[in-house]
MARBA-3410 file (N, C-alpha, C, O; in Angstrom, 1 decimal):
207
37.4,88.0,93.5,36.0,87.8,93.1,35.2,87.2,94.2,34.0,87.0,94.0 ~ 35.7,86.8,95.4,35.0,86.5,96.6,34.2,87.7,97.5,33.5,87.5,98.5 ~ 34.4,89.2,96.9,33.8,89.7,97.7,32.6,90.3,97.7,32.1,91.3,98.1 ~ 32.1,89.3,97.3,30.3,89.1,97.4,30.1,88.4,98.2,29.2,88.9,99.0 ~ 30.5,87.3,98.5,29.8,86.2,99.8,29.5,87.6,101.1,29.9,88.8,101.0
28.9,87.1,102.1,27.7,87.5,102.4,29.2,87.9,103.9,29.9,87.1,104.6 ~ 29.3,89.4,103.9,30.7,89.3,105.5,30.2,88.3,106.3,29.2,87.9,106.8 ~ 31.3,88.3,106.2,31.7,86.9,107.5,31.5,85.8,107.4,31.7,85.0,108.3 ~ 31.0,85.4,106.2,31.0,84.1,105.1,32.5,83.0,105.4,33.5,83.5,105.0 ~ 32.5,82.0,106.0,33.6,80.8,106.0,33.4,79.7,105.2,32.2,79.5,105.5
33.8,78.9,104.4,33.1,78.2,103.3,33.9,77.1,104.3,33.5,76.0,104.1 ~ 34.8,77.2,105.3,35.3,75.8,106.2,33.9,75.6,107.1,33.9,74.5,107.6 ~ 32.7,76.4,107.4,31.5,76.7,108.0,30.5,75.9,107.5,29.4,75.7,108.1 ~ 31.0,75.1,106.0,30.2,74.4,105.5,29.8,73.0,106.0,30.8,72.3,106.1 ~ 28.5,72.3,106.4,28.9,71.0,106.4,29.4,70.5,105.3,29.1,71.0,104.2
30.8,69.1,105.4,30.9,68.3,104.8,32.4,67.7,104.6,33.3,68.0,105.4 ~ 32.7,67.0,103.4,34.1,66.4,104.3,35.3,66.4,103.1,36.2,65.6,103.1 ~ 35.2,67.5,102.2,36.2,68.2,101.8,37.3,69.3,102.9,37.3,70.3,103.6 ~ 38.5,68.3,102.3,39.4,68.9,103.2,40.0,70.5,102.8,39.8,70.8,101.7 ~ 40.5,71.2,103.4,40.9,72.7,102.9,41.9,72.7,101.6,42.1,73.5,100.7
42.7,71.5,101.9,43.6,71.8,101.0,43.2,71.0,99.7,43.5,71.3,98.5 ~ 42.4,69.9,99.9,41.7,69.9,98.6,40.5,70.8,97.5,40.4,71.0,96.3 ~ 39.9,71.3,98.8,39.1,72.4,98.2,40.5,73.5,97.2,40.4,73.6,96.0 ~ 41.1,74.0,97.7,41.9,74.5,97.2,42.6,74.0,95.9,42.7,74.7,94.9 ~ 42.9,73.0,96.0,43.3,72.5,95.0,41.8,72.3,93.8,42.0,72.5,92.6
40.9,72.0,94.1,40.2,71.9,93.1,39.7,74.0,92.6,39.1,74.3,91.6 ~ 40.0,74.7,93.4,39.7,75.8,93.3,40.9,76.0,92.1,40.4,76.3,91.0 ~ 42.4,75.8,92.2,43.2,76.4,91.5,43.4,75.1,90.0,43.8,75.6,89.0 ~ 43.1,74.1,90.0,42.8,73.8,88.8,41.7,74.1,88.0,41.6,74.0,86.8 ~ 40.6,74.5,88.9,39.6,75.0,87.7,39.8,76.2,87.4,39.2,76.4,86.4
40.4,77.0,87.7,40.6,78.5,87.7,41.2,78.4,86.7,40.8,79.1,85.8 ~ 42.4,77.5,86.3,43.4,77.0,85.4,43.0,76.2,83.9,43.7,75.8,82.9 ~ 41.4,76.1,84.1,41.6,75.2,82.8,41.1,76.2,81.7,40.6,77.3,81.9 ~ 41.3,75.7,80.6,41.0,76.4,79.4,39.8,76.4,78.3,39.2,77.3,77.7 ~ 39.9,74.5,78.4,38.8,74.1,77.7,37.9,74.3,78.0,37.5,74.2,79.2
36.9,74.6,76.6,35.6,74.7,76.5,34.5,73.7,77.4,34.7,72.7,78.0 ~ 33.1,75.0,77.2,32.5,74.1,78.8,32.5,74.7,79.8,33.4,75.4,80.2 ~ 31.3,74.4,80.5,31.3,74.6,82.0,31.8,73.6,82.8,32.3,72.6,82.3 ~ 31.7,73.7,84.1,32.4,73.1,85.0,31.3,72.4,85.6,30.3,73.0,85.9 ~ 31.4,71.1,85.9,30.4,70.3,86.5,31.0,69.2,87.6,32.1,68.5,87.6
29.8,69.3,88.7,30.4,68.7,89.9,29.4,67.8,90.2,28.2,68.2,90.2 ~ 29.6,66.0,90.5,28.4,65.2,90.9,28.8,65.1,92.4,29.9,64.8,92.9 ~ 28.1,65.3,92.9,27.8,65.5,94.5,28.4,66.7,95.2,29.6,67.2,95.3 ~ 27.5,67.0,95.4,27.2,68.5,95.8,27.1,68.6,97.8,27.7,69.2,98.6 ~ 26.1,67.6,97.7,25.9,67.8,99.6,25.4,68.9,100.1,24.3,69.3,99.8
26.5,69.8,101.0,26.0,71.0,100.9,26.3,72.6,100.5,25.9,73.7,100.9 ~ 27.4,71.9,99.3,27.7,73.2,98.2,29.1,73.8,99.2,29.2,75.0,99.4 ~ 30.1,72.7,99.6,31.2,72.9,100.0,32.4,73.1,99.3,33.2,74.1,99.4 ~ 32.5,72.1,98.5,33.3,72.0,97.0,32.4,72.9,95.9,32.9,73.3,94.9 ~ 31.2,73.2,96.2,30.6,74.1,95.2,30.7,74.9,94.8,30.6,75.2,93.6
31.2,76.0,96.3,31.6,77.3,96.2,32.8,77.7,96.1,32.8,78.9,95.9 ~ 34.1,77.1,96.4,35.2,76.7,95.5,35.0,76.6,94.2,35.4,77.6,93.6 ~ 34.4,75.7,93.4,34.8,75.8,92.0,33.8,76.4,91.6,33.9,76.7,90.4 ~ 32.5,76.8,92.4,31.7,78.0,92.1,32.6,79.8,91.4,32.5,80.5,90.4 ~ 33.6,79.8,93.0,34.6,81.1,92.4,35.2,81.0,91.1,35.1,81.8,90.1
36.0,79.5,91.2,36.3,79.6,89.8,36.0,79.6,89.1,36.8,79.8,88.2 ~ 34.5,79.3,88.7,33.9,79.6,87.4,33.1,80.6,87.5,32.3,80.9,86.6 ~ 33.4,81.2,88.2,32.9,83.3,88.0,34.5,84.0,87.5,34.6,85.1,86.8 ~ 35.5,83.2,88.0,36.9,83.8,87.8,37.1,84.1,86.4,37.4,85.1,85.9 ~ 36.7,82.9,85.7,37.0,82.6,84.1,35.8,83.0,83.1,35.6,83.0,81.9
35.2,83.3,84.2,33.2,83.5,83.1,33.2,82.2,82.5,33.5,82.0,81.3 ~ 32.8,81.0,83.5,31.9,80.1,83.6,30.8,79.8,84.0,29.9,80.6,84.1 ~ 30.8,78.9,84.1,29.0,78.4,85.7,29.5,77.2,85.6,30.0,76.7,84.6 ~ 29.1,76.7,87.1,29.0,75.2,87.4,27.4,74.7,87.5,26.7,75.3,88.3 ~ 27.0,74.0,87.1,26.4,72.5,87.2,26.4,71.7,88.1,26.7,70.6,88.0
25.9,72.2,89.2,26.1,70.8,90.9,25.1,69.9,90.4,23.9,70.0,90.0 ~ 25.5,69.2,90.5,24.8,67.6,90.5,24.5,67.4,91.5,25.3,67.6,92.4 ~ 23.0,66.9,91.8,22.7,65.9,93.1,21.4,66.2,93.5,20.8,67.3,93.5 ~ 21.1,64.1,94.0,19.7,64.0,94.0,19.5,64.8,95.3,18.5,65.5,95.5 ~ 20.4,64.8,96.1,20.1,65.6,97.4,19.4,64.9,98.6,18.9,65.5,99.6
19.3,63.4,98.3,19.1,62.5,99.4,19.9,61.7,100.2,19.7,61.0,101.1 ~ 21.2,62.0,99.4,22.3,61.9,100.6,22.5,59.9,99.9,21.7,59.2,99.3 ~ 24.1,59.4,100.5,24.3,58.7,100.4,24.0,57.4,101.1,23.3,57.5,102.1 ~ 24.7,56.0,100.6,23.9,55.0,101.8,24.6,55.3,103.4,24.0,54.8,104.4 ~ 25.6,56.0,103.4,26.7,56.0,104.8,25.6,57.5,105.3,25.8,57.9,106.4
24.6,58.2,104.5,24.5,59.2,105.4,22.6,59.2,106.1,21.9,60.1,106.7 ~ 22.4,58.3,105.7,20.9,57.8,105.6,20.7,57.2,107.2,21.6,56.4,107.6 ~ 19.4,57.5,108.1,19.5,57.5,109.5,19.6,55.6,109.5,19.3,54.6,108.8 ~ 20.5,56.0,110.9,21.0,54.6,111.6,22.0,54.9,111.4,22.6,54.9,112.5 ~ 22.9,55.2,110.3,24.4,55.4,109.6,25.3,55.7,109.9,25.0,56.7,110.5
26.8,55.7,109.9,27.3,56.3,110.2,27.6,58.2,110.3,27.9,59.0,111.2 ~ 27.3,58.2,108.9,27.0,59.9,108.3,26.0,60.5,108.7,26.1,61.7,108.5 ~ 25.0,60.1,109.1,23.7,60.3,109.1,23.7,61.5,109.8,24.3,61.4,110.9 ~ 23.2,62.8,109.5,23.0,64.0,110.0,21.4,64.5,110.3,20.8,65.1,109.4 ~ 20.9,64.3,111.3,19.6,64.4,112.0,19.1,66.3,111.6,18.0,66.7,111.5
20.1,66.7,111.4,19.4,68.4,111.0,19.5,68.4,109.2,19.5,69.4,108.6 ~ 19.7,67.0,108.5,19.4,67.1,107.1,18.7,66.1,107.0,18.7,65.4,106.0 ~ 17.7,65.8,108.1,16.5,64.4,107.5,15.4,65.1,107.3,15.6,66.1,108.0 ~ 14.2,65.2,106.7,12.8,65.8,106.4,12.1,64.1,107.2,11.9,62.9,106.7 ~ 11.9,64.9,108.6,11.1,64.0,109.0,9.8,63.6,108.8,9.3,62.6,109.3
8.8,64.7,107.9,7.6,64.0,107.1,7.9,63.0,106.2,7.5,61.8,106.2 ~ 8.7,63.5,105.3,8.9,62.5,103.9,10.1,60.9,104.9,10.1,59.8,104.4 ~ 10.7,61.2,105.8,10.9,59.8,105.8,12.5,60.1,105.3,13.1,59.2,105.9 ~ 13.2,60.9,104.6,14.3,61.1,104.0,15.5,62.3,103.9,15.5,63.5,103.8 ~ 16.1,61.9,103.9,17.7,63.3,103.6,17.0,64.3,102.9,16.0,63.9,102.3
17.4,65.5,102.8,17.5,66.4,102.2,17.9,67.3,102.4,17.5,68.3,103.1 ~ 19.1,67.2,101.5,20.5,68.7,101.7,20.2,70.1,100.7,21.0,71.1,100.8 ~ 18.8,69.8,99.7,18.4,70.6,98.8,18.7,72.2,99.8,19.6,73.1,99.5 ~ 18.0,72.4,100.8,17.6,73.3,101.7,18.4,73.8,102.1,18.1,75.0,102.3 ~ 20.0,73.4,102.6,21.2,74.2,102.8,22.0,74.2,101.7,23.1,74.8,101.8
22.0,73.7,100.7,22.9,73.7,99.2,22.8,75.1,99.1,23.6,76.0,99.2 ~ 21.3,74.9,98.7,20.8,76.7,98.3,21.1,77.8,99.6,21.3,79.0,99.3 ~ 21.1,77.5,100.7,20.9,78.5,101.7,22.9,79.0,101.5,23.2,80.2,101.3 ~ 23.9,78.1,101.6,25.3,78.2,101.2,25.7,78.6,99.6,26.7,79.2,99.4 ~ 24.9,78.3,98.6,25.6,79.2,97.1,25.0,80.9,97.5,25.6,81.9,97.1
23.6,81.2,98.3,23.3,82.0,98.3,24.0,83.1,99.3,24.0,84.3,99.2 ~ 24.8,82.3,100.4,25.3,83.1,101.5,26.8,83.3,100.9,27.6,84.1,101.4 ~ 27.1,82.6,99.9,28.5,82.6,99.1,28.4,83.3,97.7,29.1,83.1,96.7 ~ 27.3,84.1,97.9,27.0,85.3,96.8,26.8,84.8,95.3,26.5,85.5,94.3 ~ 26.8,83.0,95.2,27.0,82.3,93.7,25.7,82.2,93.2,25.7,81.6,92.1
24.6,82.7,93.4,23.4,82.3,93.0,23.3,82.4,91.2,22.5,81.7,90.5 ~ 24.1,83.1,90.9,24.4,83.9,89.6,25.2,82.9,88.7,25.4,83.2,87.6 ~ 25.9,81.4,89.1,27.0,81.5,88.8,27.3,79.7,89.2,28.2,79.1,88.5 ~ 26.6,79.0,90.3,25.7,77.5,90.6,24.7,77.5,89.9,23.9,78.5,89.9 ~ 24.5,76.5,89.2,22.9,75.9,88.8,22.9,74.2,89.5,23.7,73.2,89.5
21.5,74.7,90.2,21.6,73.1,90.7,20.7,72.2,90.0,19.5,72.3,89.9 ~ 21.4,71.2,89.7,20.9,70.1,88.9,20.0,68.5,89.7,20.4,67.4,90.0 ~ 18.9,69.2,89.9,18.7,68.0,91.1,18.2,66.6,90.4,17.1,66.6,89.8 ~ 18.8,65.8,90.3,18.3,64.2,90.2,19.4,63.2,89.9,20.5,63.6,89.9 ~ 19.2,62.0,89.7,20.2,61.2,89.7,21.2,61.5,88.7,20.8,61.8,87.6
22.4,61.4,89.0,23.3,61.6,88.0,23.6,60.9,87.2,24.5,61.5,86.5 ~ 23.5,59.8,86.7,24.0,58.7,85.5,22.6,59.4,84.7,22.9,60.1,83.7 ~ 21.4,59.2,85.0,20.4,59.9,84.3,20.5,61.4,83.5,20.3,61.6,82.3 ~ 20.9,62.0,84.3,21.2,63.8,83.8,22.8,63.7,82.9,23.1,64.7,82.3 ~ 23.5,62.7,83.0,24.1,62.8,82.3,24.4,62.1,81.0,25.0,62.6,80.1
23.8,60.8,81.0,23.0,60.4,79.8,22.2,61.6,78.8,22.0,61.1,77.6 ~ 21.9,62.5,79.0,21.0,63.4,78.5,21.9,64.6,78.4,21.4,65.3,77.5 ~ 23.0,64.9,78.9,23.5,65.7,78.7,24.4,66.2,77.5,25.3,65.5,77.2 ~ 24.3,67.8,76.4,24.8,67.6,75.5,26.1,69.0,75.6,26.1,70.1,76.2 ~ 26.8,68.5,75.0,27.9,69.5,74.6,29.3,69.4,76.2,29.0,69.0,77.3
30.2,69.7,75.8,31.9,69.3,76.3,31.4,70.1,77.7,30.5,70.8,77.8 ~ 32.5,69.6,79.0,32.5,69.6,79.7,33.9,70.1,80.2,34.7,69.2,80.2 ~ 34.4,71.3,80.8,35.8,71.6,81.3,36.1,70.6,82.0,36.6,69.5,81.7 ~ 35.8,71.0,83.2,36.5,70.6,84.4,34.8,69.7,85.3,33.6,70.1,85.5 ~ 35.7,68.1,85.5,34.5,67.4,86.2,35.1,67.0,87.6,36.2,66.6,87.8
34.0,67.3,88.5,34.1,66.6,90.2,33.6,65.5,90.3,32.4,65.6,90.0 ~ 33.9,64.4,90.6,32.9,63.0,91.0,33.5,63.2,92.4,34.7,63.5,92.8 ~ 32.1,63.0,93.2,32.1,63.0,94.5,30.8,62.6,95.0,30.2,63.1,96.0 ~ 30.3,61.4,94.1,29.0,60.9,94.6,29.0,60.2,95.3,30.0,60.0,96.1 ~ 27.6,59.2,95.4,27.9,58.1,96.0,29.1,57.0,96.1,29.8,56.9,95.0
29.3,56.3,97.2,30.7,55.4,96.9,30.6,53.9,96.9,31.4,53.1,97.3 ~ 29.2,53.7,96.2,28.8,52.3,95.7,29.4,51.8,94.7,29.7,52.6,93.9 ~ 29.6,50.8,94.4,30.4,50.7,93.0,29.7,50.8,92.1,30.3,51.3,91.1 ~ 28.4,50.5,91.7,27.4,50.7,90.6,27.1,52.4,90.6,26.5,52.8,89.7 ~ 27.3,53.1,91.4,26.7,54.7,92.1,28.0,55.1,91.1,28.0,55.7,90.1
29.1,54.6,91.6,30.2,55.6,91.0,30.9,55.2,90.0,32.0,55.7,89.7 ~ 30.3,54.1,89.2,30.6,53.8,87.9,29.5,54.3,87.0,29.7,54.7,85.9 ~ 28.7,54.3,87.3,27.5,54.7,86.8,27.6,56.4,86.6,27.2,57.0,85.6 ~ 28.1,57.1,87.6,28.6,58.4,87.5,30.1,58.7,86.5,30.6,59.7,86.0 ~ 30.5,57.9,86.5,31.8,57.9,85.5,31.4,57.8,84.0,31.5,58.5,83.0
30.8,56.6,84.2,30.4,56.1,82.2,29.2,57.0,82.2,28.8,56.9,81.0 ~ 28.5,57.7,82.8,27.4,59.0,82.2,28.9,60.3,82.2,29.0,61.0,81.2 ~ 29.4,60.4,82.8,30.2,62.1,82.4,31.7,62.4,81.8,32.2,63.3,81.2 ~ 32.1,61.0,82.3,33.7,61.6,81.8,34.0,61.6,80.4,35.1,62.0,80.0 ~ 33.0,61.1,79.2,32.9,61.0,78.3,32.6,62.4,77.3,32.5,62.5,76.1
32.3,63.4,78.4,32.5,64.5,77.7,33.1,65.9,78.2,32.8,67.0,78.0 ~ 34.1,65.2,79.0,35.5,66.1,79.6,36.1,66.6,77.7,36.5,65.8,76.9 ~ 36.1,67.6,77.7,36.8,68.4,76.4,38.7,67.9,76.4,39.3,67.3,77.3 ~ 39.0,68.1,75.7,40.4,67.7,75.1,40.9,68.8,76.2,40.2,69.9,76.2 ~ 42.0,68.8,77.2,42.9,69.6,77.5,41.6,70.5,78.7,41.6,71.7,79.0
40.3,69.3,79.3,40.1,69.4,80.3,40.2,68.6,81.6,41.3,68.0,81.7 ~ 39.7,68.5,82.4,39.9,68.6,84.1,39.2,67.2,84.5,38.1,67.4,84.0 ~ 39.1,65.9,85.1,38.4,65.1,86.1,39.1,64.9,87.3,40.2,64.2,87.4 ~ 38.5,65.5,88.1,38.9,65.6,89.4,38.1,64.3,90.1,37.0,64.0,89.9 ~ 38.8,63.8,90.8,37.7,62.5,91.5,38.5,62.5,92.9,39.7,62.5,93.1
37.1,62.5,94.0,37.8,62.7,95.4,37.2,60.9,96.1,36.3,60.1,95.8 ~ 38.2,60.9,97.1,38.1,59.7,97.7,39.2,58.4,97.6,39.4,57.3,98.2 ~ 39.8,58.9,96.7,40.4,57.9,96.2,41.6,57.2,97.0,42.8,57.7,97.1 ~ 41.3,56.3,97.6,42.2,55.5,98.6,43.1,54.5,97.5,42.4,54.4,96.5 ~ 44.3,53.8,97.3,44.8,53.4,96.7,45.1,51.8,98.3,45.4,50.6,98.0
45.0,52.2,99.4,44.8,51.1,99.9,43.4,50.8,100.9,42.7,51.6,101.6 ~ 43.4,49.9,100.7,41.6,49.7,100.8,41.7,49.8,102.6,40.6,49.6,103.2 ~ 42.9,50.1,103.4,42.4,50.2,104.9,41.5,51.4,105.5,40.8,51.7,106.5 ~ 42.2,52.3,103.9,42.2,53.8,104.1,40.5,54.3,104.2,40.0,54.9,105.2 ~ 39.7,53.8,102.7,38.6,53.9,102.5,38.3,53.0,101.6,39.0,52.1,101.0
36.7,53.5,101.4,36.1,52.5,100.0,36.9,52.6,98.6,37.8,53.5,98.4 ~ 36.5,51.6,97.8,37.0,51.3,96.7,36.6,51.7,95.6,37.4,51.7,94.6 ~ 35.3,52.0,95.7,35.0,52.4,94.3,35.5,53.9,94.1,35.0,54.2,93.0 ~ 35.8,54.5,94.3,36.5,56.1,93.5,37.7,55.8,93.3,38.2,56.4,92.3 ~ 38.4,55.0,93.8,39.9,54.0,93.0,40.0,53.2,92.0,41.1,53.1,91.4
38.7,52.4,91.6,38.2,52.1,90.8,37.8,53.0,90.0,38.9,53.6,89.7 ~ 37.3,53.3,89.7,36.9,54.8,88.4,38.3,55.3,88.0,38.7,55.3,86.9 ~ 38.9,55.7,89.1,40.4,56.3,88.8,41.1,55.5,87.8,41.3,56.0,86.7 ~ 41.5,54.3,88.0,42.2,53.0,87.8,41.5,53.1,85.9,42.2,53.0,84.9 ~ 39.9,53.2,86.0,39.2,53.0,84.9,39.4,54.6,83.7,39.1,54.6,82.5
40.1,55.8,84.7,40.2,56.3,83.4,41.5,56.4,83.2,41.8,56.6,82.1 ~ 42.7,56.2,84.2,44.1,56.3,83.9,44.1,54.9,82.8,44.8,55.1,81.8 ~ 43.7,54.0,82.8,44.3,52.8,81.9,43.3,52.9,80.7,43.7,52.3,79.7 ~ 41.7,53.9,80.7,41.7,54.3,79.3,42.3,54.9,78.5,42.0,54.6,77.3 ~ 43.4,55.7,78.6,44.6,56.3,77.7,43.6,57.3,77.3,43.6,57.8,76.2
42.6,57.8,78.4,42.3,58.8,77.6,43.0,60.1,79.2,43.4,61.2,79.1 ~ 43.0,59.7,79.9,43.0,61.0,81.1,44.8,60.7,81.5,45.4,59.6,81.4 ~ 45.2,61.3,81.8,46.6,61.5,82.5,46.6,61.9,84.1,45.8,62.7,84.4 ~ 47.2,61.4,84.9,47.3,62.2,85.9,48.0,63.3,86.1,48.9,63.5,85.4 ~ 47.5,64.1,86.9,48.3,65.4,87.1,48.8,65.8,88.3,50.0,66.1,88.5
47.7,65.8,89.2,48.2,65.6,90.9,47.7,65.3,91.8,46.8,66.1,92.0 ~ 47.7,64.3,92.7,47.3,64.1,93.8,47.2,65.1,94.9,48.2,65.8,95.0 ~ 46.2,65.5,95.9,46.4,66.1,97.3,45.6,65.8,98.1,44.5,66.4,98.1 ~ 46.0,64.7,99.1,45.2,64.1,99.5,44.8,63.1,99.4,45.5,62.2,98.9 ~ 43.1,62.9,99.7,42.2,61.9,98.4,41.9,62.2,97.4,41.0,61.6,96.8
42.6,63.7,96.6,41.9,63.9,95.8,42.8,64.0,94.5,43.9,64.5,94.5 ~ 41.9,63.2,93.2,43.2,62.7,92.3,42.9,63.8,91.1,41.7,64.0,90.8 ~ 43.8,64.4,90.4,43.4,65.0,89.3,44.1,64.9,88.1,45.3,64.8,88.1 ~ 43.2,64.7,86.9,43.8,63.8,85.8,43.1,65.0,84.7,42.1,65.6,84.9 ~ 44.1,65.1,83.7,44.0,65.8,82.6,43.3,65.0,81.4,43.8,63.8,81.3
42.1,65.2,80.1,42.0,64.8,79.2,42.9,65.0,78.0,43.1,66.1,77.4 ~ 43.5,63.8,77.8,44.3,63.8,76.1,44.1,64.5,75.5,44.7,64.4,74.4
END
């Protein structure tokens, strides 16, 4: 079902800082889930992980949901470490990844199959109604950013669906804390199980 992206399409071509074999792995569990729902992802960037679980939700006759304000995080904002000078809008003063998000679902044939959800995500998902298969948290890595993305969405992951959460360092030399945190907060709700680790990237089943 890849053979629409645009020849000579490399989704490794993407900026951003999903690794291959997690992409993969998030490719072959969403391909895998059952439950009702589309597939929804909070941080998008520039539609790297998108078009991975983009496939898979053309594989299953779904659609994903990319989340994101699209001004980028506090690590990617100029002076920063992350800070990428070909995604600042030097009139407005700020990031914006809106412009290659779209330019990558479109060169990865998904236009049919991504919907991009632009604004804060605790917001859009406060508002959000009906079950959710398979969820990506890969937002900001603030602790209020990524709790705040947890208690707006994981609450309507479907019975015998998907939270995938990337970043997740279990020792703090590795990286930040808060996506180990969220982890920690839904493994000891008794509502998610783990299923597999690869990488930083942790994946837990709902009850």
């Amino acid at each position: 079902m890849r053979d629409t992206a645009e020849a000579g399409f490399d989704p490794e071509t993407i900026k951003g800082f999903l690794a291959r074999d997690e992409a993969d792995a998030l490719h072959r569990h969403a391909s895998g889930v059952r439950a009702p729902g589309p597939l929804v992802e909070i941080g998008s960037w520039c539609g790297r992980s998108s078009v991975y679980l983009g496939w898979a939700a053309r594989e299953t006759g779904k659609v994903l949901f990319a989340v994101d304000h699209h001004r980028g995080s506090e690590e990617h904002q100029a002076g920063e470490e992350y800070h990428d000078p070909d995604l600042f809008d030097a009139e407005l003063g700020r990031v914006d990844t809106l412009p290659e998000f779209r330019r990558t679902i479109a060169r990865a044939g998904l236009e049919d199959t991504v919907m991009a959800l632009v604004g804060p995500s605790a917001l859009l998902g406060r508002w959000w109604q009906g079950p959710v298969s398979f969820l990506f948290i890969d937002g900001g890595h603030a602790m209020e950013t990524a709790l705040g993305d947890y208690r707006a969405w994981a609450g309507h992951v479907a019975p015998g669906g998907v939270l995938a959460i990337h970043d997740v360092f279990p020792n703090p030399a590795d990286g930040g804390r808060p996506p180990y945190e969220i982890w920690k907060l839904a493994v000891g709700s008794g509502l998610f199980e783990p299923v597999e680790r690869v990488n930083s990237l942790e994946i837990l089943r709902r009850l």
